[in-house]
N, C-alpha and C positions, 0 to 999 in steps of 0.2 A: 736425620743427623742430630746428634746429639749438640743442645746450644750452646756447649762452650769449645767444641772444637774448631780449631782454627782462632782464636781469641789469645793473645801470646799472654803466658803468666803474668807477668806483671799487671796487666788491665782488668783482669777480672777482678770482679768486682768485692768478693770474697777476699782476694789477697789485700785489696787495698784497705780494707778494713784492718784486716788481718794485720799488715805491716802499721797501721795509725795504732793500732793495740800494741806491737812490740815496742814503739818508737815512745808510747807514751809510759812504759814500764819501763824501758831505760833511761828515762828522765826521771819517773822515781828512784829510782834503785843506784841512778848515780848518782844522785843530790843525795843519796844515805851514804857512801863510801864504798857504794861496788863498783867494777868493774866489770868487762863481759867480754866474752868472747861470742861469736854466731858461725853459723855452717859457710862452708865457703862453697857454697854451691846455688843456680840458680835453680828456682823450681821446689818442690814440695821437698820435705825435709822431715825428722820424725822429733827433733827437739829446737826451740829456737837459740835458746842463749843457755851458756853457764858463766854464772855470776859467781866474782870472788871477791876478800875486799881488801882494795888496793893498800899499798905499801904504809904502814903509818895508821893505818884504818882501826878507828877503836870499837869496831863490827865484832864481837863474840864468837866462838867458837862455831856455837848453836845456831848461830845464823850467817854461818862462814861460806864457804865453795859449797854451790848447790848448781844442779841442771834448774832448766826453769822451761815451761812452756806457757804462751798467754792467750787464752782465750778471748776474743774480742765479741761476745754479745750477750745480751740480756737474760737472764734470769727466765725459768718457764713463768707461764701465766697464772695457770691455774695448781701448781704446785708448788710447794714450798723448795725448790731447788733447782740447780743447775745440774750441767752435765756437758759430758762429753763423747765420741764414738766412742764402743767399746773397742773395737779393735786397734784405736789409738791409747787406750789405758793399756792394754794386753803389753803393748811396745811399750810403754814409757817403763811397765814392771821393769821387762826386759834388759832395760838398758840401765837402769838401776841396780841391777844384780851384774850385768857386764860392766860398767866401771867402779862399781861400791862406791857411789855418790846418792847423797838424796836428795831428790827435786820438787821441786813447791809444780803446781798447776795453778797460775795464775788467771784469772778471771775479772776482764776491761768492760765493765757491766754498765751499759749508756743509761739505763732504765735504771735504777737503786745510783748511781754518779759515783760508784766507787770501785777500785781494787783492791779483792779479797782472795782469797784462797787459803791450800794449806800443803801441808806436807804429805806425799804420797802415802805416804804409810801411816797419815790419820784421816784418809779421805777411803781407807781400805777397811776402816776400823767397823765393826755394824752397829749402828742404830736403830732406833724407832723413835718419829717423829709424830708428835698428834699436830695434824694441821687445824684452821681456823672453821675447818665444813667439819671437824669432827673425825675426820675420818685419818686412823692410821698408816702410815707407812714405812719399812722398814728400808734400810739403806745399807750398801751401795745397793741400788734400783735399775733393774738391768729391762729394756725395754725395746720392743721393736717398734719404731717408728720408720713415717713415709721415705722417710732419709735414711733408714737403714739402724743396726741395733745400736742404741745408746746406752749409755751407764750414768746415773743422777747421783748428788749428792746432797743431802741437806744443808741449805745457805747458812741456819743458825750455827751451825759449827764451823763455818768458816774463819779464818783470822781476817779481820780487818786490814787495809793495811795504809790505803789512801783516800779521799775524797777526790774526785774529778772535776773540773772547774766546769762552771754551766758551759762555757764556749766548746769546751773540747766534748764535752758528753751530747752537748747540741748537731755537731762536727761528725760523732762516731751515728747519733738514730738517723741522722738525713742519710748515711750513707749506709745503713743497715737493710739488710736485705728481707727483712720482716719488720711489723710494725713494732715501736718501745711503747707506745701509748696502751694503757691496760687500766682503763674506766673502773673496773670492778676490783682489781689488785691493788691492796693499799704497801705501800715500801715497807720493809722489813727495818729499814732503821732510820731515822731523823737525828740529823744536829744540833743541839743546843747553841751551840754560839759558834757565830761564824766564821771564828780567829780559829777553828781547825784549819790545821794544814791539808792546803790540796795540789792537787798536778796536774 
């Protein structure tokens, strides 16, 4: 028997993370002047939020009504990138081409204390990265892993977007369903002064 049946959505352990990563990008996103709307449904879902910016909001055009999806875990280990199922990128195109909106894939990263990401259609763009071993890789980085096939993207191109407070980044690895501690990976980016804004 498979070990999460029987286990009602909300308590898995997965979503609870899951939902501390939406809950903590709508607290950024609406200390900036958005607004959101989410699925009104329980149970898995293929986009969390679309974010607009509210009435009076002097949010730009360029960063006006977008879908958003938030990933809630760490960065790989021994690669310079994150990622996501492929067959949830496949959908996100999808649904970007059915409503002609563009949506950020947001990324709640306990390990690096920050949210980053970018715009679907520069996370689609191809690169090549030299990592720190030397060795090349070109991106998007399409991969079959134990968990099924994933698609990577390299972190250095991601947009910045918040710092994570120690509590809440402390908050998301205890409840992270793989380790954030990575002895050998040094973080891809440090603060200078501590007066950056975090959430």
């Amino acid at each position: 028997m498979h070990p999460l049946i029987g286990i009602p959505w909300n308590e898995r352990q997965e979503v609870q993370v899951g939902n501390l990563g939406e809950e903590t990008l709508d607290e950024f996103l609406h200390s900036r002047g958005y607004r959101s709307m989410r699925p009104n449904a329980n149970g898995s879902h293929s986009i969390d939020r679309i974010y607009f910016p509210a009435p009076g909001s002097p949010i730009g055009l360029a960063h006006g009504i977008h879908w958003a999806d938030a990933k809630t875990y760490a960065r790989r280990t021994h690669y310079p990138d994150t990622g996501i199922n492929l067959d949830h990128f496949i959908e996100y195109d999808r649904i970007s081409g059915e409503l002609g909106m563009p949506g950020i894939i947001y990324w709640v990263d306990p390990y690096e204390e920050l949210i980053y990401g970018n715009w679907l259609e520069e996370l689609k763009q191809p690169r090549m990265i030299q990592a720190d071993n030397g060795r090349h890789y070109h991106y998007p980085l399409t991969q079959t892993t134990k968990t099924g096939a994933k698609i990577f993207f390299p972190i250095v191109h991601m947009r910045i977007f918040a710092r994570l407070q120690t509590k809440r980044a402390e908050l998301l690895r205890s409840k992270a369903n793989r380790s954030c501690e990575y002895p050998h990976t040094p973080m891809l980016w440090l603060f200078d002064d501590p007066r950056d804004p975090q959430i």
